[in-house]
C-alpha positions in Angstrom: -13.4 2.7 -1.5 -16.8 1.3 -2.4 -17.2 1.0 -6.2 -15.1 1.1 -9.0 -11.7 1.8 -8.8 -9.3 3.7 -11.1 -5.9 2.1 -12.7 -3.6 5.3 -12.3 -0.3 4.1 -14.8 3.1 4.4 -13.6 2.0 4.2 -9.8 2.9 1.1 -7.3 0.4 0.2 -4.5 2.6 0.6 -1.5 -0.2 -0.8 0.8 -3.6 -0.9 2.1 -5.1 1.2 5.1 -8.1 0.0 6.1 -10.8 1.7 8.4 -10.8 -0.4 12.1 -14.6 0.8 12.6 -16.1 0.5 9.0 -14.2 -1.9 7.0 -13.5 1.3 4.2 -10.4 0.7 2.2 -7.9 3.1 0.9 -4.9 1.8 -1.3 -1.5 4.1 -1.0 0.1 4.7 -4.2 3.7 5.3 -4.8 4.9 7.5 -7.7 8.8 6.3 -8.5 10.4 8.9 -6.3 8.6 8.0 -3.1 10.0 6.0 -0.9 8.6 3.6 1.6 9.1 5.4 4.9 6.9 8.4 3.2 4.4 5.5 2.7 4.0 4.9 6.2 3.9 8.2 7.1 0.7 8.8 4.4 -0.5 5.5 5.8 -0.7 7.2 9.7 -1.7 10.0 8.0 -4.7 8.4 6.5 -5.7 6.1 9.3 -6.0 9.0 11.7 -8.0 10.8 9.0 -10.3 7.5 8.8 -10.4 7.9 12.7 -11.6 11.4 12.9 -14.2 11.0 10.1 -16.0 8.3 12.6 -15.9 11.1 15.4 -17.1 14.0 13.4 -19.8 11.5 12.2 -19.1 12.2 8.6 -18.6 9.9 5.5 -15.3 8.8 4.3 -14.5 10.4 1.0 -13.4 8.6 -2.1 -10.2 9.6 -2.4 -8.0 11.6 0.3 -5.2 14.3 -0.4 -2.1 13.0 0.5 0.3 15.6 2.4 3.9 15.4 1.4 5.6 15.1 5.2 
């Protein structure tokens, strides 16, 4: 995300996905009953969304809805 970003409170950053063709970052969040094997399933999820955008030819949007798996 280009910008400012926004402190969200009780949430952990589980990790980073980063796009391979732009550079565009995207921070995971965990709320406390996640676990880190859904965290790598959001990150996958994420990447291949990143992926996609770049063939459709679209922007990235700020933020993306993360599906529960």
């Amino acid at each position: 995300m280009r910008g400012t970003a926004e402190v969200v409170p009780h949430e952990t950053s589980m990790g980073t996905v980063v796009c391979g063709k732009c550079g565009q970052r995207y921070s995971i969040s965990e709320l406390p009953s996640q676990d880190a094997e859904l965290s790598r399933k959001q990150a996958s999820f994420v990447a291949d969304k990143l992926v996609w955008d770049h063939i459709q030819e679209r922007k990235h949007q700020a933020t993306i809805e993360l599906p529960t798996l």
